[in-house]
C-alpha positions, 0 to 999 in steps of 0.5 A: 721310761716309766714303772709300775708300781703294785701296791698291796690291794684287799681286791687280791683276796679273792683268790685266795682258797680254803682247804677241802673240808668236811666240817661245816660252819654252824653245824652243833651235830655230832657227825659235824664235829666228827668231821670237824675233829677230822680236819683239824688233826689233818691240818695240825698234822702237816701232812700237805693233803686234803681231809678227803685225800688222807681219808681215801688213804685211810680207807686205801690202808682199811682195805689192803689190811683186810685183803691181805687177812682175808687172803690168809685166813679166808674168815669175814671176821678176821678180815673185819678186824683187820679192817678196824685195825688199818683204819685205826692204824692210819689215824695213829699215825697222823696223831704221832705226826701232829704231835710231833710237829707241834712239839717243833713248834713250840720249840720254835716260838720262843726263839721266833718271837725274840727275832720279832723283837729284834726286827722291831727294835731295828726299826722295821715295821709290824707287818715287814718284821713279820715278812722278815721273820718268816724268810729266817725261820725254818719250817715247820713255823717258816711255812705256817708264817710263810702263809700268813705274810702273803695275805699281809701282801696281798691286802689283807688285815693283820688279824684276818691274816694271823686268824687262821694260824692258831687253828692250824698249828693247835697250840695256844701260844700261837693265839695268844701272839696272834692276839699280841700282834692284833691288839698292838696294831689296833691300840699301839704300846712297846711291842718289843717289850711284850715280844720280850715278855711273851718268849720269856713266859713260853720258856718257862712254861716248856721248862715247866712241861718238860720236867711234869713229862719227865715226872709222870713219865712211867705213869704214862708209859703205864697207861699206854701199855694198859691202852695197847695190851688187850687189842695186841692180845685179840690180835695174838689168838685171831693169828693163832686161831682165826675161829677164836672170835667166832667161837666167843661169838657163839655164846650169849655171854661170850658176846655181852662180855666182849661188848662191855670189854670193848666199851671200857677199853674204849671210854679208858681211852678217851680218859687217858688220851684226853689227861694226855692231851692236857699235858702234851698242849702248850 
């Protein structure tokens, strides 16, 4: 009786297929990077949905917001701020599940690239000690691993596999072991000692992290507090009043000042989530 035998074939490939994204290759335009920004926070998010499916979610949450002021109220106004308020709302909540999925996985890595070394050092090839490791690791990293050791099975080369996984997570580690892996199985060398070096250097710098977080921390805290206080405000005299907007509306200079506050509170934002952002990142 006789068997046969699959080997793994860059022919398999081609069944392999893309998320639905709105973003476009070779777009600089800013709608493009918009859309671009918008598929990122929902890939690094692990939600497990489509952009287009979180953002009928976003306008699902936008209009059931709205509906429920509007039934309360009965003022366009109110009704269009609540609106805003579920669109924005929804998207808070996948920053807060990327960022807490991506503080996992730095976690993770260093503790990940030891059990590489180790599967190394045992005798195993690059490619079986990544399938190996993607088997022991749990999710989120498991998965994102999980994902890239198919397309070593499938036929694929290590660095067409391993391109997509620093995108998805967000994080730099992941591209400088990317990085590790490809130029190891290009030039060769001792990857154990790399792998060893490598989690050494990202303990370190999460230690590092940790203790600037815990630093700044008040400051922070202060500068989220100063970020949330003027739209829970409005929020407070729109339930206490529904015509407090549309009388400040009535004025000329009812309308510049609500425009110019707008407009600061919208650039402090951008200030202060982009100073967090570089701290948060590893």
């Amino acid at each position: 009786m006789t068997t046969t035998t699959l080997t793994s074939t860059s022919d398999f490939s081609a069944i392999l297929k893309s998320h639905d994204e709105f973003g476009v290759e070779d777009d600089s335009s800013l709608s493009n990077g918009m859309n671009r920004h918008f598929d990122d926070l929902v890939i690094q998010s692990g939600i497990g949905l489509s952009p287009p499916m979180v953002l009928a979610l976003v306008f699902c949450s936008a209009v059931t917001l709205s509906g429920i002021m509007f039934v309360v109220h009965e003022n366009l106004l109110t009704t269009t701020v609540a609106a805003v308020i579920g669109c924005v709302l929804s998207v808070m909540v996948l920053f807060f599940m990327r960022s807490r999925r991506q503080k996992t996985l730095s976690e993770q890595l260093p503790e990940m690239i030891e059990e590489l070394a180790r599967a190394a050092k045992a005798g195993r090839s690059l490619e079986q000690a990544l399938i190996w490791v993607s088997q022991q690791v749990p999710a989120p990293l498991g998965s994102e691993l999980k994902l890239c050791t198919r397309k070593l099975v499938l036929g694929l080369d290590l660095q067409i596999a391993f391109d997509e996984l620093p995108h998805r997570t967000g994080l730099v580690a992941t591209r400088i072991l990317t990085t590790v892996l490809t130029v190891h199985q290009q030039t060769g060398g001792d990857l154990v000692s790399v792998l060893d070096r490598l989690a050494h250097s990202l303990r370190d710098r999460a230690q590092f992290l940790g203790r600037l977080k815990a630093a700044t921390s008040a400051s922070r805290a202060t500068a989220i507090l100063m970020l949330i206080l003027p739209p829970a405000i409005v929020l407070f005299f729109l339930f206490r009043d529904n015509e407090y907007l549309a009388n400040l509306f009535a004025s000329e200079w009812g309308r510049r000042i609500t425009i110019a506050a707008v407009v600061l509170d919208l650039i402090g934002a951008l200030w202060v989530f982009r100073i967090l952002k570089t701290s948060q990142r590893v």
